[in-house]
OpenMM code with the backbone's topology and positions (N, CA, C; nanometers):
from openmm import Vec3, app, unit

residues = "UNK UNK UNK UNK UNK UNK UNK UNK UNK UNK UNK UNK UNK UNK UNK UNK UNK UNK UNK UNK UNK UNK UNK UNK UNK UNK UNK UNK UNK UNK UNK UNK UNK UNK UNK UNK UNK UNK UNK UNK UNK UNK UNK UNK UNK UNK UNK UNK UNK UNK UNK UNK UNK UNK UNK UNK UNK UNK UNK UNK UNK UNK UNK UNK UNK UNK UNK UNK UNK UNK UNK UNK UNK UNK UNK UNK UNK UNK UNK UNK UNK UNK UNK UNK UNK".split()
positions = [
    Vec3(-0.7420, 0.4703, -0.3942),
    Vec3(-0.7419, 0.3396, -0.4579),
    Vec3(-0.8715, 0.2671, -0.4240),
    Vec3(-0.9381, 0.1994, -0.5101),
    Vec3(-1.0440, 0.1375, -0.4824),
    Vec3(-1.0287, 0.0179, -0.3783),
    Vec3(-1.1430, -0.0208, -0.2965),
    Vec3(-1.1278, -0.0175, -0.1581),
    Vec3(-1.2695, -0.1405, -0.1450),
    Vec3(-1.2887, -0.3009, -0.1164),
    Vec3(-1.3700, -0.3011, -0.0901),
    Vec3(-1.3423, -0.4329, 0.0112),
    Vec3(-1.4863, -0.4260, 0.0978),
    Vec3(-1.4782, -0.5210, 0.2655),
    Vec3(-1.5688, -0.6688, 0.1594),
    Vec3(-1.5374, -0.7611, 0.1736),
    Vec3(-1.5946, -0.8793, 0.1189),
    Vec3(-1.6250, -0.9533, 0.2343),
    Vec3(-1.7271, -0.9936, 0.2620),
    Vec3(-1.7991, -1.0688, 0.3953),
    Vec3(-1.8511, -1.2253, 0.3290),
    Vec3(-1.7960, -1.3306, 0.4086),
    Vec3(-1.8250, -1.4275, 0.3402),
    Vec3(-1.8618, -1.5668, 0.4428),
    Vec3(-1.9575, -1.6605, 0.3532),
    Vec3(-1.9969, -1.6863, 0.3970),
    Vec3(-1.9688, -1.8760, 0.4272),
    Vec3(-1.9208, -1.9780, 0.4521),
    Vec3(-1.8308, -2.1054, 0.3894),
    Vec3(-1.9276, -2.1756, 0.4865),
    Vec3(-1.8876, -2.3180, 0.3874),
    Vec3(-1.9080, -2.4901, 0.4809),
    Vec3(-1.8707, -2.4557, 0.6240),
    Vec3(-1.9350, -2.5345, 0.7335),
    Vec3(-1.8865, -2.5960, 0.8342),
    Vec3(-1.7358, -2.5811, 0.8563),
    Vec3(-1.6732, -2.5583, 0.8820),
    Vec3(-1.5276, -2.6354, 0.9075),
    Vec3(-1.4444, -2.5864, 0.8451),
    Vec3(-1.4784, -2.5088, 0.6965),
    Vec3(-1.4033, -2.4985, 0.5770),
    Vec3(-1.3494, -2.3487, 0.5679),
    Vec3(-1.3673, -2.2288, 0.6927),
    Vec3(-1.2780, -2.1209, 0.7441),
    Vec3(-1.0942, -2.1532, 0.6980),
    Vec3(-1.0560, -2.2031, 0.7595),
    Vec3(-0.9137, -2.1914, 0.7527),
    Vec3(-0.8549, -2.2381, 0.5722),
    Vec3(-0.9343, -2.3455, 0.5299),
    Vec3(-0.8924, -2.3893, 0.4269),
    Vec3(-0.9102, -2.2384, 0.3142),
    Vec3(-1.0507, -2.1871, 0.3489),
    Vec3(-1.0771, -2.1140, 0.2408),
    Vec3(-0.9931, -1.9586, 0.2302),
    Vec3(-0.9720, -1.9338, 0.4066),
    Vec3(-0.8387, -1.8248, 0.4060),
    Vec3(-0.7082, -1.8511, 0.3591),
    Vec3(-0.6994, -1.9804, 0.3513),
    Vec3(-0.5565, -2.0247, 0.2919),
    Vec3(-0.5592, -1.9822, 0.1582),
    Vec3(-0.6507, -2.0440, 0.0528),
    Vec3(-0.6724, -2.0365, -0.0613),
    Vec3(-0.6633, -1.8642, -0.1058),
    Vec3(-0.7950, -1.8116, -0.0571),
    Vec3(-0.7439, -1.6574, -0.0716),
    Vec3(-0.6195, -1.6245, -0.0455),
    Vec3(-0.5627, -1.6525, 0.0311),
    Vec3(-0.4277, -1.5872, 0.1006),
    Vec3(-0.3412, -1.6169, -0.0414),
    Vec3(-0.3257, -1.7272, -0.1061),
    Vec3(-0.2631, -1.7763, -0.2191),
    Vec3(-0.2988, -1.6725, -0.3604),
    Vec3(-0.4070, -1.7163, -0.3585),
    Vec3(-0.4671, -1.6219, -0.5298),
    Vec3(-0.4396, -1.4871, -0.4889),
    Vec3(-0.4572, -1.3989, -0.3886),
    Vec3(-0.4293, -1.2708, -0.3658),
    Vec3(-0.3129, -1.2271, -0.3469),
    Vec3(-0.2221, -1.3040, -0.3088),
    Vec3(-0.0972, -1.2901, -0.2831),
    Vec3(-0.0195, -1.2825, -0.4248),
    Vec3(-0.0554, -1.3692, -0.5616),
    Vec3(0.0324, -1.4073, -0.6453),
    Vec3(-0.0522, -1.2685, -0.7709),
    Vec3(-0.1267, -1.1783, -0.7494),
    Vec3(-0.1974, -1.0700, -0.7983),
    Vec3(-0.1082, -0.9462, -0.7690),
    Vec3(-0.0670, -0.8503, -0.8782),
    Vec3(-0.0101, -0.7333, -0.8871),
    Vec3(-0.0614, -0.6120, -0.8145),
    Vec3(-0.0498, -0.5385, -0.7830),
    Vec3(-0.1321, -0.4063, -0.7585),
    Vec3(-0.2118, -0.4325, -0.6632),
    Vec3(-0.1977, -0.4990, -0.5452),
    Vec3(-0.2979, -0.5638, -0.4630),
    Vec3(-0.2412, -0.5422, -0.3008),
    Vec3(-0.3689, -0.5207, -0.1904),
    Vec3(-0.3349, -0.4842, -0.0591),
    Vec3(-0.4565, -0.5755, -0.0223),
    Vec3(-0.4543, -0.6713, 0.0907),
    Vec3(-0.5321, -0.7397, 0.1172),
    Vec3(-0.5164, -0.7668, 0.3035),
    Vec3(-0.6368, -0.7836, 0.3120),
    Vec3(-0.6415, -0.8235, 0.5289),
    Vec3(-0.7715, -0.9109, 0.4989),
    Vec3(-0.7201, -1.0437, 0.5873),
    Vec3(-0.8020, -1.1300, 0.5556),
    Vec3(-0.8518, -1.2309, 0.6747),
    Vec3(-0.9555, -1.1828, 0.7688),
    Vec3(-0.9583, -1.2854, 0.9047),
    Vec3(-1.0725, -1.3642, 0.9240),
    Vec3(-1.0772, -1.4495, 0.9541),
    Vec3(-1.1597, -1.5699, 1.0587),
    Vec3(-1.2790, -1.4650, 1.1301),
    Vec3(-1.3921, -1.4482, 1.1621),
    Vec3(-1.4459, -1.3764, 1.2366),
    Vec3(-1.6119, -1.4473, 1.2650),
    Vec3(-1.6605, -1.4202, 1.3777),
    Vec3(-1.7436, -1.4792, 1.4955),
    Vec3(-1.8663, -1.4103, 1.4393),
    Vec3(-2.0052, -1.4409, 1.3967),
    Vec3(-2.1459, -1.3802, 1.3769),
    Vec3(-2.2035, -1.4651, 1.2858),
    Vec3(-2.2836, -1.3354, 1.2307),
    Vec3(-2.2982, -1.3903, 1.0820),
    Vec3(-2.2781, -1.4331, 0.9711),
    Vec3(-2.1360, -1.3894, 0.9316),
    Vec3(-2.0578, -1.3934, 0.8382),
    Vec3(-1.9146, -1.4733, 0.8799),
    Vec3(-1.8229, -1.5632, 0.8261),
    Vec3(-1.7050, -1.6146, 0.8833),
    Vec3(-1.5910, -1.5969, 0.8542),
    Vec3(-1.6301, -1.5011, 0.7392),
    Vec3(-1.4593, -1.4274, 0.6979),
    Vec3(-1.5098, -1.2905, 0.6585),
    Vec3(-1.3950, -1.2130, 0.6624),
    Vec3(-1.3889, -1.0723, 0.6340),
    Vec3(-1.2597, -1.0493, 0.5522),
    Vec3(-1.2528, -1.0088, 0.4746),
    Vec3(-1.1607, -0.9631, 0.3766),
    Vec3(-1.2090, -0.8110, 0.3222),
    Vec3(-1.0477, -0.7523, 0.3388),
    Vec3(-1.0779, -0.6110, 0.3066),
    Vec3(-0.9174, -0.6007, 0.1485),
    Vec3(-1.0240, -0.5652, 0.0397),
    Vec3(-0.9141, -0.5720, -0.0678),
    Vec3(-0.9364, -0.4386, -0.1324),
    Vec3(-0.7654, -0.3737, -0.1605),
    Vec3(-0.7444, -0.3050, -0.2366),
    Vec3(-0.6930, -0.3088, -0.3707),
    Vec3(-0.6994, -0.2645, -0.4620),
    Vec3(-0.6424, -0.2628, -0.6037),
    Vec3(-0.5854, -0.1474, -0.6820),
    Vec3(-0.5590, -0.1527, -0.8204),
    Vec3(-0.5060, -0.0316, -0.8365),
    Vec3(-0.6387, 0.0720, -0.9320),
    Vec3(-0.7473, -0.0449, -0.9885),
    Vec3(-0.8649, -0.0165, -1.0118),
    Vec3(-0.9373, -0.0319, -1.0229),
    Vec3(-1.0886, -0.0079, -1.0285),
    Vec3(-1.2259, -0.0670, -0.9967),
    Vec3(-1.2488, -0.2227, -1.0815),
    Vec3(-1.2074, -0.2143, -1.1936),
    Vec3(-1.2358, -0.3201, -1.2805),
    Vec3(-1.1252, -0.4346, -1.2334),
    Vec3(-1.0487, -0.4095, -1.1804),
    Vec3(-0.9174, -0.5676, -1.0956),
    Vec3(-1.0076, -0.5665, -0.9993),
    Vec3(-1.0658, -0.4436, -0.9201),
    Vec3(-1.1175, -0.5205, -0.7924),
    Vec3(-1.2422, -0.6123, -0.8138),
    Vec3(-1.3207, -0.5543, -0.8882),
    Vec3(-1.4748, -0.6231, -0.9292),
    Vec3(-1.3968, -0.8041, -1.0069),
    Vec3(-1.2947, -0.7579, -1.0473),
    Vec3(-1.2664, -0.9314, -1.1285),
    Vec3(-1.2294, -0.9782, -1.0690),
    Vec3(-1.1332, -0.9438, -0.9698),
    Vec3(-1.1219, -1.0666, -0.8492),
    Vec3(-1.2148, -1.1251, -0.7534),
    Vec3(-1.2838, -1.0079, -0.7100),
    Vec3(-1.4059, -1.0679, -0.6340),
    Vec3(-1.4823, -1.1700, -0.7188),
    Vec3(-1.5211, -1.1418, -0.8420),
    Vec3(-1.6298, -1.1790, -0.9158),
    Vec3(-1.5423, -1.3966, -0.9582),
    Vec3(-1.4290, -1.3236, -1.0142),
    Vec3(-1.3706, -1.4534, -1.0805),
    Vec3(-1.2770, -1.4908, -1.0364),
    Vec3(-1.2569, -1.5255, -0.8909),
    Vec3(-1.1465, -1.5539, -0.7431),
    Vec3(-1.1943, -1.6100, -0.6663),
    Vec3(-1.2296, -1.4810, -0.5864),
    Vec3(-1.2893, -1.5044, -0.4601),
    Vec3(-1.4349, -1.6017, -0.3995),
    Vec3(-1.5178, -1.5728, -0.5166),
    Vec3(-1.6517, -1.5616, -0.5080),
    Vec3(-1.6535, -1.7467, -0.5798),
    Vec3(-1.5267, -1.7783, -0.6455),
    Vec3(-1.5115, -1.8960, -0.6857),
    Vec3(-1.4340, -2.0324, -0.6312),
    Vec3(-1.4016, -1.9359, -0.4917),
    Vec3(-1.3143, -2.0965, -0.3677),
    Vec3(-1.4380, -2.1927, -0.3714),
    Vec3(-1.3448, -2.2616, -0.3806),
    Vec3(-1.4511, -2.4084, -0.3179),
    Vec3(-1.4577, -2.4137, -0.1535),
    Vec3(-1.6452, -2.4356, -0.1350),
    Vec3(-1.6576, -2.3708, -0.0194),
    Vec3(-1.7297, -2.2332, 0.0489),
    Vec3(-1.6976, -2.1671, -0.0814),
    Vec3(-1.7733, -2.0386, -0.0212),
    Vec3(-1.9319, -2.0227, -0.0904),
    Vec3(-2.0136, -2.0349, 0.0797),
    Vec3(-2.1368, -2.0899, 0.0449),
    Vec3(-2.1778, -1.9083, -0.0456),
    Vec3(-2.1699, -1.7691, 0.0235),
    Vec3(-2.2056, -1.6636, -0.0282),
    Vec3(-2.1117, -1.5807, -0.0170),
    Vec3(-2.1550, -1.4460, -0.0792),
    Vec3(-2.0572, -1.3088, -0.0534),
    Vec3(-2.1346, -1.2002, -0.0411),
    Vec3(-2.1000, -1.1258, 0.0614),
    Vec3(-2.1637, -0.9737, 0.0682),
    Vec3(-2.0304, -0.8755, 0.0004),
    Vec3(-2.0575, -0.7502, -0.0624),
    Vec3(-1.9241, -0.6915, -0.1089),
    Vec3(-2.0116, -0.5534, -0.0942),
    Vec3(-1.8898, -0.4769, 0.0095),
    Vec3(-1.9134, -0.3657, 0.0092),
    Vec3(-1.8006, -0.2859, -0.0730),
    Vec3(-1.8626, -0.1819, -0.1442),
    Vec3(-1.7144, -0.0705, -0.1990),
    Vec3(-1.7249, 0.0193, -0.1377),
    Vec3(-1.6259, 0.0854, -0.1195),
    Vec3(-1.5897, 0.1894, 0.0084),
    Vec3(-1.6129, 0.3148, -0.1078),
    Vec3(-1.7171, 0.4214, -0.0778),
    Vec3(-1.7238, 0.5469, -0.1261),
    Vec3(-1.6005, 0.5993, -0.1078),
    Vec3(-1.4873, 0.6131, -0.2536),
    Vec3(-1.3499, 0.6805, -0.2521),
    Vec3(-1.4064, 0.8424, -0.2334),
    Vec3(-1.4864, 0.8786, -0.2652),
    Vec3(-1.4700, 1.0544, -0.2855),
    Vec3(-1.4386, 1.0540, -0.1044),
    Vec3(-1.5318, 0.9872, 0.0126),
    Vec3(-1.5002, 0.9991, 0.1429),
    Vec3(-1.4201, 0.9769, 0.2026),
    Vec3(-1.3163, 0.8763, 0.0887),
    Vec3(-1.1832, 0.9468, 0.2032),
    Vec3(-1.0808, 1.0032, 0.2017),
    Vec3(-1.1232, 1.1200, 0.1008),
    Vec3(-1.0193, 1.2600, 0.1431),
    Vec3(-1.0749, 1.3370, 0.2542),
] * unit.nanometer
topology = app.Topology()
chain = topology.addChain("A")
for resn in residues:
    res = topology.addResidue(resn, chain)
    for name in ("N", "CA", "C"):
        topology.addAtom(name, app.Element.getBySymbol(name[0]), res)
């Protein structure tokens, strides 16, 4: 199943609000596996989303995620499927 880590980047302060929000839009989405945490560096959230195919995963990132209020950027990695058989 397509597989990708979304690294992101928010306001000041605006961590918890913006995991809430994801937690909501991803939750109320079909065909969907999601892990979504708070994390310390460069980046202040990490979200790792699955789908049932490339084109749900690219539209949520693209027209969801990438659209909280708040989220200053996004890094999006897709996980090479042939590697993990």
């Amino acid at each position: 199943m397509p597989t990708a880590y979304v690294l992101l980047n928010s306001d000041l302060g605006s961590d918890e609000s913006i995991i809430a929000e994801a937690k909501k839009i991803l939750a109320s989405e079909k065909n969907i596996q999601f892990e979504i945490q708070g994390v310390y560096g460069v980046y202040d959230i990490v979200l790792k989303i699955t789908t049932d195919t490339t084109d749900h995963l690219r539209s949520i990132i693209t027209n969801k995620i990438r659209k909280i209020n708040k989220v200053q950027s996004t890094l999006t990695m897709m996980v090479i499927e042939e590697q993990e058989r």
